[in-house]
LODO-534034 format. One record per residue (C-alpha): residue number from 0; residue in three letters; x, y, z. Coordinates in steps of 0.2 Angstrom, whole numbers, always signed. Layout:
    k    r      x      y      z
  NUM  ALA      X      Y      Z
...
//
This chain:
    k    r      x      y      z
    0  UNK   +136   +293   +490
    1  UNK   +141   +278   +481
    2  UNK   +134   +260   +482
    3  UNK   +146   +248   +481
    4  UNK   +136   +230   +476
    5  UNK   +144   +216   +482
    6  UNK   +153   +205   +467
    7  UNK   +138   +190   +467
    8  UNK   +124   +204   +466
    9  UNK   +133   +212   +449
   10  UNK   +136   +194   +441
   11  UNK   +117   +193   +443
   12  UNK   +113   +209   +436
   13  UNK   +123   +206   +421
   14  UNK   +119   +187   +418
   15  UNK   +100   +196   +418
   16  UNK   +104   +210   +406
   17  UNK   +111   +195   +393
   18  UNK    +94   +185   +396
   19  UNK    +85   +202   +395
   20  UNK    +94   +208   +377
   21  UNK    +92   +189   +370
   22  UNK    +73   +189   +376
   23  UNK    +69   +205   +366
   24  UNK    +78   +200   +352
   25  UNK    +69   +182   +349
   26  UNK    +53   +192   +351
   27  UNK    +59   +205   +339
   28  UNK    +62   +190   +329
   29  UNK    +45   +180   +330
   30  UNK    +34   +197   +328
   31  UNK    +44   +204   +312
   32  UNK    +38   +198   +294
   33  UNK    +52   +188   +284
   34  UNK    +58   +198   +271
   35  UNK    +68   +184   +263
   36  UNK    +58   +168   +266
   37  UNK    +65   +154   +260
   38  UNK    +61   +149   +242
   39  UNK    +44   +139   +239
   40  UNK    +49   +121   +231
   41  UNK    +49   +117   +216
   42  UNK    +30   +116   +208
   43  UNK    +24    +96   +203
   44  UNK    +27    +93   +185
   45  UNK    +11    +96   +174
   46  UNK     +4    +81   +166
   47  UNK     +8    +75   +150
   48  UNK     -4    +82   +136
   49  UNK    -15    +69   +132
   50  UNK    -17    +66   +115
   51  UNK     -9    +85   +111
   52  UNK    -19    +93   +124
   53  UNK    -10   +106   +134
   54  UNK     -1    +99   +154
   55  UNK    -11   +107   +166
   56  UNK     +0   +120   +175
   57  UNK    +12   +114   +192
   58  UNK     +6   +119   +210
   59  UNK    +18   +126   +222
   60  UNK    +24   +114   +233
   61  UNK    +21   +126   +248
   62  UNK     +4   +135   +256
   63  UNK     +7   +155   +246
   64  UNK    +17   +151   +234
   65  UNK    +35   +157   +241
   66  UNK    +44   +168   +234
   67  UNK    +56   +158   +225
   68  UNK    +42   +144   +221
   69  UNK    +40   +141   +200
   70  UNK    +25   +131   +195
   71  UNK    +31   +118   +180
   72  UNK    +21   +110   +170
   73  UNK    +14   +122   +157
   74  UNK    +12   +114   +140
   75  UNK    +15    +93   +141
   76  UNK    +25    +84   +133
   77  UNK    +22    +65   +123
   78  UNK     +4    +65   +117
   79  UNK     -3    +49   +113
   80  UNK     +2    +40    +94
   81  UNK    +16    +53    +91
   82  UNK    +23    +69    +98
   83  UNK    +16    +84   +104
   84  UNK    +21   +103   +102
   85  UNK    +16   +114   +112
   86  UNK     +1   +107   +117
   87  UNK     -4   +105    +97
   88  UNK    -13    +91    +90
   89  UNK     -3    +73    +91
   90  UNK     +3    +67    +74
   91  UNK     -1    +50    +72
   92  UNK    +12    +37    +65
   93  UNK    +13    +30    +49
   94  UNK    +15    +12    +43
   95  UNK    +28     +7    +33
   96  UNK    +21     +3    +14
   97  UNK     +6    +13    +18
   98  UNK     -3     +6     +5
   99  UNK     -7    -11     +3
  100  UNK     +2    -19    -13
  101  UNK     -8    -22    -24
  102  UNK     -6    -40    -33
  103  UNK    -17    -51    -45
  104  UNK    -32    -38    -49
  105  UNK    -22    -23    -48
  106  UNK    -16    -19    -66
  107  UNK    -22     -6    -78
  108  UNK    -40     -1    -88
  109  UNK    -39     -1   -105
  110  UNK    -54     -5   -118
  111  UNK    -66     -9   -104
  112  UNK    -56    -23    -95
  113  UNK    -45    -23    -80
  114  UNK    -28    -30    -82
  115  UNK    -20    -39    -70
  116  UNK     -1    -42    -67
  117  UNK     -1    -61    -70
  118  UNK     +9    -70    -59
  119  UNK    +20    -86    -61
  120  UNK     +6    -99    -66
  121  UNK     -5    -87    -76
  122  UNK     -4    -82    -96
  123  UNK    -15    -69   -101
  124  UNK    -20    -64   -116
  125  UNK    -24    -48   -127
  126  UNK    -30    -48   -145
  127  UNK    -39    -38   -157
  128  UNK    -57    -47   -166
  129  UNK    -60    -39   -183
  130  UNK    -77    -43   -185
  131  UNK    -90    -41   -201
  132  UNK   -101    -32   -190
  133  UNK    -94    -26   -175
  134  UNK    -73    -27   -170
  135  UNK    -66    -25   -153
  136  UNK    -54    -33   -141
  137  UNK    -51    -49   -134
  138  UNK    -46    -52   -115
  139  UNK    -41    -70   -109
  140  UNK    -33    -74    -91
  141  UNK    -27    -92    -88
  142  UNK    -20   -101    -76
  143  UNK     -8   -117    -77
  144  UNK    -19   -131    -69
  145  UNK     -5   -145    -73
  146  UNK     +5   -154    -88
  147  UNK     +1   -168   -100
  148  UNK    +12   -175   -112
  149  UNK    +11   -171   -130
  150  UNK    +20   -183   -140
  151  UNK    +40   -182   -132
  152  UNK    +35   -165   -127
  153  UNK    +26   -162   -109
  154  UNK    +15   -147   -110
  155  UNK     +7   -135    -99
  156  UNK    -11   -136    -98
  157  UNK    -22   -120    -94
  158  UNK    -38   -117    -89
  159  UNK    -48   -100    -94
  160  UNK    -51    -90    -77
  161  UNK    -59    -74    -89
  162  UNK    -64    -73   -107
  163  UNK    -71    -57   -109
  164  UNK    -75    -44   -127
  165  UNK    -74    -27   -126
  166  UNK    -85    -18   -142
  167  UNK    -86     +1   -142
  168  UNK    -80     -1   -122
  169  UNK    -94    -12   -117
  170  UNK    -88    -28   -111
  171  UNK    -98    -47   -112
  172  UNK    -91    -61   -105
  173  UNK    -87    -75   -118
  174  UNK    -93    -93   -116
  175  UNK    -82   -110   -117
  176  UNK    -65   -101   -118
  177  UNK    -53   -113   -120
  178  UNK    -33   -113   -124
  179  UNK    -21   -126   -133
  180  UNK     -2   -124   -129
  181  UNK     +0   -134   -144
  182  UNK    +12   -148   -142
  183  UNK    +30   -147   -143
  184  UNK    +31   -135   -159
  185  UNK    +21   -124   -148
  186  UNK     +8   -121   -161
  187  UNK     -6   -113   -149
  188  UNK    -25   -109   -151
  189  UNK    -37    -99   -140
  190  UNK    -55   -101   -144
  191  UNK    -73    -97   -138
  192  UNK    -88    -95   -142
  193  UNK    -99    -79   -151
  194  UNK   -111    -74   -161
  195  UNK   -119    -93   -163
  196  UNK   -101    -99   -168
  197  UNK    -85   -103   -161
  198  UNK    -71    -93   -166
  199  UNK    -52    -97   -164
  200  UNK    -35    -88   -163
  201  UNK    -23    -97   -174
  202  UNK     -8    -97   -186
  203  UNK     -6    -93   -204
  204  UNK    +11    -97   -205
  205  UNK    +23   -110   -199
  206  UNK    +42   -112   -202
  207  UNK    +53   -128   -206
  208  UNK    +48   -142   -195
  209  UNK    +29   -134   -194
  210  UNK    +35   -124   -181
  211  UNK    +25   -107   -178
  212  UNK    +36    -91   -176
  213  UNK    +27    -77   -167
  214  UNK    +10    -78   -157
  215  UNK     -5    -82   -166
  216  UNK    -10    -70   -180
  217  UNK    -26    -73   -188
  218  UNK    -45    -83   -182
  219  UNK    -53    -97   -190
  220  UNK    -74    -99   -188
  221  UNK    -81   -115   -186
  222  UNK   -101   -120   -183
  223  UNK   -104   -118   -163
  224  UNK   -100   -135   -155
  225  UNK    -91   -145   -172
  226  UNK    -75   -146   -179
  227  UNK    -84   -138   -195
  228  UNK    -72   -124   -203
  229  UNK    -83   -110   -210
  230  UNK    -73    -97   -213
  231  UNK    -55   -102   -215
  232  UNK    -45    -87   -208
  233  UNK    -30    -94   -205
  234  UNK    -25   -101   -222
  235  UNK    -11    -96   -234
  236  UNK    -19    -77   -238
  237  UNK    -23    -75   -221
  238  UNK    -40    -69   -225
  239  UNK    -45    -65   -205
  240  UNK    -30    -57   -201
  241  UNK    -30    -52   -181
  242  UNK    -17    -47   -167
  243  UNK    -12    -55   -150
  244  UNK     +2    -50   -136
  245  UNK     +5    -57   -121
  246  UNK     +0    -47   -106
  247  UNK    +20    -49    -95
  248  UNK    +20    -49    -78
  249  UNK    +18    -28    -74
  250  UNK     +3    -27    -85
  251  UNK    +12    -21   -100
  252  UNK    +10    -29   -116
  253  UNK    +17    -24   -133
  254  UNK     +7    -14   -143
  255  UNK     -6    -21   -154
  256  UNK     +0    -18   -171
  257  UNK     +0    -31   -186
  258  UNK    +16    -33   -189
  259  UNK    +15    -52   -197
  260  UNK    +28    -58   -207
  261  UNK    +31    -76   -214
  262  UNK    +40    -88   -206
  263  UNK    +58    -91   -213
  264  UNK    +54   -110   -221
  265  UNK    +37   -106   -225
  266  UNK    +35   -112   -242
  267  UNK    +15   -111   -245
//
């Protein structure tokens, strides 16, 4: 025997099959694991190395670490005074002209003394002393304090900053050094005092017009303090024959050879 349902009853038993079959299926749904969650963000950017030391590592943005979840970080970048790699040791930057220029002081050693590069105002002096007992090398540095008029000529007057002898590579200092630019013909004379007397770089030959030609060549003694010649060194046979060169403004100077020659005019 058949039952025949009215229409209204089978509406509700298929409206209840749909809400049956959509029920299991959300439950199906809710109890069965994710196999394919979606991906874990993006882990927080490691901190930058201080100083070269290595970023700490990036934590995943979600609780587990999804699946799809990469932690960056790892090794940071940009140390402190200079760059890092890989975590290594920051290299510091360097200034430009490292080293400080050296001026004034900062010449070369030779026979004891220290000589500078003299600058615009100065004129230092090198020059060998042949003496009885002992020989060595002179070593004056001046410095231009003004001018003073010489006749028509103005001159530059120096005072001596060092005077300093250098025997067997010890090195005195030398007392009353004092330097003439001497006058318009620019007959100089550098003098001091040694050995109870005081000695002074001259010139034994002078051209027409009592002009000197080359720098001063030979030393004349006089008792300490006076105008009192001793021993004339200077004169016609050049009997106290010595060599002076002009320190130039890189230190340098020529070298110290006698290599004295007459003046043209010279008739003595």
């Amino acid at each position: 025997m058949t039952l025949h349902l009215p229409a209204s009853c089978a509406k509700f038993q298929a409206r209840r099959g749909y809400f049956t079959l959509g029920l299991v299926t959300a439950l199906a749904a809710c109890s069965s694991p994710n196999e394919n969650p979606p991906g874990g963000g993006a882990g927080s950017a490691g901190t930058a190395g201080g100083s070269g030391s290595p970023g700490t590592a990036g934590k995943s943005a979600m609780a587990g670490n999804g699946a799809g979840g990469t932690a960056v970080g790892g090794n940071g970048t940009g140390g402190a005074a200079g760059s890092v790699s890989d975590g290594g040791m920051t290299s510091g930057g360097t200034t430009s002209g490292g080293a400080d220029a050296q001026g004034g002081d900062g010449g070369t050693e030779e026979y004891g003394f220290t000589l500078r590069k003299p600058g615009a105002k100065n004129l230092d002096w090198l020059c060998t002393f042949q003496g009885d007992a002992e020989s060595g090398y002179v070593y004056v540095r001046l410095l231009q304090t003004g001018t003073e008029m010489k006749g028509l000529a103005e001159t530059p007057v120096y005072s001596a900053e060092l005077a300093q002898l250098s025997v067997n590579g010890a090195v005195s200092t030398l007392q009353n050094a004092q330097y003439d630019y001497g006058g318009g013909h620019h007959n100089d004379a550098l003098s001091f005092d040694y050995g109870g007397d005081m000695h002074s770089y001259y010139h034994s030959s002078f051209g027409f017009g009592f002009r000197s030609c080359q720098p001063m060549d030979c030393r004349n003694i006089y008792a300490l303090g006076t105008t009192t010649l001793q021993t004339e060194g200077c004169g016609a046979t050049r009997s106290l024959p010595e060599t002076c060169v002009v320190i130039e403004t890189d230190g340098s100077h020529a070298a110290l050879v006698d290599k004295f020659q007459k003046c043209a005019g010279d008739s003595r």
